[in-house]
VEXDREN-2710 file (C-alpha; in Angstrom, 1 decimal):
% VEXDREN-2710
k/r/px/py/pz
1/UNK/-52.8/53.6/48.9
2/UNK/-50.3/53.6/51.8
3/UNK/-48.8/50.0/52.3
4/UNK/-48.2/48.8/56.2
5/UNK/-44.1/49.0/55.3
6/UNK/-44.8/52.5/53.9
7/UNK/-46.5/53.6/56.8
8/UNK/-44.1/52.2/59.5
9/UNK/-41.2/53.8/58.0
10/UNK/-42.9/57.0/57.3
11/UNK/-42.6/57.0/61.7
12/UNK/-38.7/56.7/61.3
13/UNK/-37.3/59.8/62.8
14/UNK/-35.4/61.8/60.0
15/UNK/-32.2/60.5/61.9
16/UNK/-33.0/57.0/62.1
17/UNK/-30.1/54.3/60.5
18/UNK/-29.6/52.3/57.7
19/UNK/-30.1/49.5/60.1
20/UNK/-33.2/50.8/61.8
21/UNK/-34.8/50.6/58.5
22/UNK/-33.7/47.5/57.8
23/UNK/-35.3/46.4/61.1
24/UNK/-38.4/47.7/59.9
25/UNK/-38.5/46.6/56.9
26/UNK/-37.9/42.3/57.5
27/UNK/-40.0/42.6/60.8
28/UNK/-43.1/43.5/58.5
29/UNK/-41.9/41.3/55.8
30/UNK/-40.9/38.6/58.4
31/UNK/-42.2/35.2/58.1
32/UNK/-41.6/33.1/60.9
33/UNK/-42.4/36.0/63.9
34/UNK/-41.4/33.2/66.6
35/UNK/-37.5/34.8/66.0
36/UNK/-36.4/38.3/65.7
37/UNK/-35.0/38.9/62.5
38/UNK/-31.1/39.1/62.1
39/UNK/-31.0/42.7/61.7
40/UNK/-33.6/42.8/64.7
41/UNK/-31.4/41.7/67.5
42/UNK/-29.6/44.4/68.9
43/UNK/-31.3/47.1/72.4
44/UNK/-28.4/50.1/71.5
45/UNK/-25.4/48.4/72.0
46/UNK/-26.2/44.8/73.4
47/UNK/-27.0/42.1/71.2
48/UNK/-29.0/38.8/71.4
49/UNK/-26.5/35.6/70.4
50/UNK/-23.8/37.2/72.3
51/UNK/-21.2/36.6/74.6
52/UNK/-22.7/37.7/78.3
53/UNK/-19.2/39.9/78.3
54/UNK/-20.6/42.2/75.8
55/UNK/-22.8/43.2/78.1
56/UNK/-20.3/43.5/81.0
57/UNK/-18.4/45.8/78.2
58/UNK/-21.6/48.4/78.1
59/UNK/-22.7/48.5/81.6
60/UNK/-19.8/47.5/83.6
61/UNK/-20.2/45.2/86.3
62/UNK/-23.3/44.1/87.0
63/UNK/-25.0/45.5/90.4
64/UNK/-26.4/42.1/91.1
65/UNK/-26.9/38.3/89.2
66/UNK/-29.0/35.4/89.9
67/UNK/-28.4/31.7/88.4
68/UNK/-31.9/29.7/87.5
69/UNK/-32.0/26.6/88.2
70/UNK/-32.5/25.8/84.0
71/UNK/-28.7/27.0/84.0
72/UNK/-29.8/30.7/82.8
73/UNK/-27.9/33.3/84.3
74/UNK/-29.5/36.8/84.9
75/UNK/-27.7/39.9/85.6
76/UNK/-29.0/43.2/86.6
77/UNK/-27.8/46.8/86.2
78/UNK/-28.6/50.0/88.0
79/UNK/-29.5/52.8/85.9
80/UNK/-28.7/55.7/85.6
81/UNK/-25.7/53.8/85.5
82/UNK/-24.0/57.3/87.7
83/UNK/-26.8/56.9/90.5
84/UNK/-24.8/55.8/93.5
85/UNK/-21.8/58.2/92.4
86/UNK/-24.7/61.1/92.5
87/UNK/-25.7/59.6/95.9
88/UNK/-22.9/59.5/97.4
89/UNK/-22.0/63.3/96.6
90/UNK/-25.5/64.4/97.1
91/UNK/-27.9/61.8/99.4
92/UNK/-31.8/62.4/98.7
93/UNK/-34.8/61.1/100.5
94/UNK/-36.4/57.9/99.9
95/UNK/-39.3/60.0/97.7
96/UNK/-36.5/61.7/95.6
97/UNK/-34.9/58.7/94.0
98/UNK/-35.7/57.9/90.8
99/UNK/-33.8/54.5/89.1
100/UNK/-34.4/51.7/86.6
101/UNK/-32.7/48.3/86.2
102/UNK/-31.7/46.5/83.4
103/UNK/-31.9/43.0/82.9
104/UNK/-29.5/40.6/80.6
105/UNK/-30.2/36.8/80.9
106/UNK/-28.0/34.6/79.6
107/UNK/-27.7/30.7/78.9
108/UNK/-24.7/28.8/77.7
109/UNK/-22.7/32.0/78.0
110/UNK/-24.7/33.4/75.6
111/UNK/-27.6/36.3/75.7
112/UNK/-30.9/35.2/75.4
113/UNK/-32.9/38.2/76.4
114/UNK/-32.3/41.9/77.0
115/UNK/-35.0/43.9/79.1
116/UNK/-35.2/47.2/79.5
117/UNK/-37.1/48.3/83.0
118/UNK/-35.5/51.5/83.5
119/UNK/-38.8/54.0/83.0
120/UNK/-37.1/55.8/80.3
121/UNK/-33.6/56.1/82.6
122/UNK/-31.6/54.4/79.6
123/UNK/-32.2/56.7/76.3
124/UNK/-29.5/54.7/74.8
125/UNK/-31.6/51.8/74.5
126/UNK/-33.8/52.3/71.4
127/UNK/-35.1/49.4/68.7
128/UNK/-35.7/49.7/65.3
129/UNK/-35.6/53.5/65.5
130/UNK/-38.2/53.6/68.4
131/UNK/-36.7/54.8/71.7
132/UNK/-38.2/55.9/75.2
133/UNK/-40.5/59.3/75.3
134/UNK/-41.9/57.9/71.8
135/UNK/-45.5/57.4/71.0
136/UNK/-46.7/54.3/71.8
137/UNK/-48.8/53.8/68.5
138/UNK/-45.8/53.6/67.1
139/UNK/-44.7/50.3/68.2
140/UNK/-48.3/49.3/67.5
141/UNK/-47.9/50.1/64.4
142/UNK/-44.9/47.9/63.7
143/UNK/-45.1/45.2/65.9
144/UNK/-49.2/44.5/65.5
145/UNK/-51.6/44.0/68.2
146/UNK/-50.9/43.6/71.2
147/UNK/-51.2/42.1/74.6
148/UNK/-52.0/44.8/77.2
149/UNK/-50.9/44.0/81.0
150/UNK/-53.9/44.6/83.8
151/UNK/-52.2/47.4/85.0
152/UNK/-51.9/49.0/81.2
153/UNK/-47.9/49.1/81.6
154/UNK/-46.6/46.2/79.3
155/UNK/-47.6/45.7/76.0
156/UNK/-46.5/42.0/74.9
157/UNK/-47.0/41.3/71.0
158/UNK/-47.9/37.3/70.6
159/UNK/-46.2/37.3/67.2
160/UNK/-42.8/38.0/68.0
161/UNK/-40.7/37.7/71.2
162/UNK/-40.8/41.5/71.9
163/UNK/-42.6/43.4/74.7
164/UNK/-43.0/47.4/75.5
165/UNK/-43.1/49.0/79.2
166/UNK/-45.0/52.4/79.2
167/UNK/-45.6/55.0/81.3
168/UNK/-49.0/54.4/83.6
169/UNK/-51.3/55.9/81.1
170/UNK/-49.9/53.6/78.4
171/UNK/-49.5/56.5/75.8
172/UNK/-45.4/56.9/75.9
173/UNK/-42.9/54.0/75.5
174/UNK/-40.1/53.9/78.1
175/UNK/-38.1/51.1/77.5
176/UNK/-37.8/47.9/75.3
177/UNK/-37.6/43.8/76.0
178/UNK/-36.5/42.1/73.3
179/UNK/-35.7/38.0/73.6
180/UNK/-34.8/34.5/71.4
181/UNK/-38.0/33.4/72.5
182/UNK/-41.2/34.7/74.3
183/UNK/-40.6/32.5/76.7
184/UNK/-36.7/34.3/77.1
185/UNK/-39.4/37.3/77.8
186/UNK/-40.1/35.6/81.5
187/UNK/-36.7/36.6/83.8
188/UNK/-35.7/37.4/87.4
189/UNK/-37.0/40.4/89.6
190/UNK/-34.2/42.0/91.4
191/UNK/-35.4/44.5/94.2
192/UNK/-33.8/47.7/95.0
193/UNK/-32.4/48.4/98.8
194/UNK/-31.9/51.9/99.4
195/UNK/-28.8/52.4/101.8
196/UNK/-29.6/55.4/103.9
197/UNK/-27.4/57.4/106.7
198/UNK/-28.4/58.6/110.1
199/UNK/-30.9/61.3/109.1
200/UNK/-32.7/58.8/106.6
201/UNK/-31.1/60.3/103.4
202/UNK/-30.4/57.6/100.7
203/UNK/-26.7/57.4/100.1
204/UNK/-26.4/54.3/98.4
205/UNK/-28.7/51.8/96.4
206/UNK/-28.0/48.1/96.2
207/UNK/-29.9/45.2/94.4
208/UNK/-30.6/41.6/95.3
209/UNK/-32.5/39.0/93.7
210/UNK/-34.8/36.6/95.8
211/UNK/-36.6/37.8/99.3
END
């Protein structure tokens, strides 16, 4: 008979890490779900517990940061992370841009949640050996059942503070939100503002929090 753990790591790609298994492995074995588990707490290179200047290390400055009035701190990142460089070469129209953002909130210095809203912009991003373009059964599969947004674009899983975006059809995972907390889930929007030149071309694209 084939156990849950068997199954789940039977969808590890044949390239997946030591510490992608490992993920795997103490999420299904996990008994308090309301934290990730130690070797569950890293989105590619950024990593919940630390320093906010980790993530300042990975995506450079931040394009645009808000400060709640709880004390949490969140800071937002354009990607792909060479857009306005590629805009400023080569303006497009309004219809032709194509961006994500990614969010890192911090409290008490420290990061607290790492959300990945980039529609599959930031490949680098992948969690226990899932990454964007994958099958969202998948995650399913590993995380349990989950919560399914109106629009069928989020996939929140009560049991642990982890949450899925997907494409419209909610078939393909295209980025990850991983947290201390579900509540650390819950963050500032920031809203994109193209910059366009005389004939309407964007050449430039800035983001600001609030209205």
């Amino acid at each position: 008979m084939i156990t849950l753990l068997s199954l789940a790591l039977s969808l590890l790609p044949a390239t997946a890490s030591t510490s992608d298994a490992r993920c795997q492995t103490d999420l299904i074995h996990s008994h308090s779900r309301a934290s990730l588990p130690a070797s569950c707490r890293s989105l590619g290179r950024l990593r919940l517990g630390e320093p906010i200047g980790l993530a300042t290390s990975v995506l450079g400055a931040p394009d645009a940061r808000t400060m709640a009035a709880n004390g949490a701190e969140t800071l937002a990142w354009i990607v792909p992370r060479t857009l306005n460089h590629a805009l400023q070469r080569r303006p497009v129209t309004a219809h032709q841009l194509k961006y994500g953002v990614v969010y890192v909130v911090a409290r008490n210095g420290r990061i607290v949640s790492i959300r990945d809203e980039s529609g599959g912009l930031a490949p680098n991003l992948g969690f226990a050996g899932l990454k964007a373009g994958d099958a969202v059964g998948r995650a399913d599969t590993l995380f349990g059942r989950p919560q399914v947004s109106r629009a069928g674009d989020y996939r929140s899983y009560p049991a642990l503070p982890i949450a899925i975006h997907t494409d419209d059809e909610g078939t393909t995972i295209e980025g990850f939100d991983i947290a201390e907390r579900s509540a650390d889930l819950v963050g500032g929007e920031a809203r994109g503002e193209p910059q366009k030149d005389g004939t309407g071309m964007v050449q430039a694209l800035r983001l600001r929090f609030g209205r």
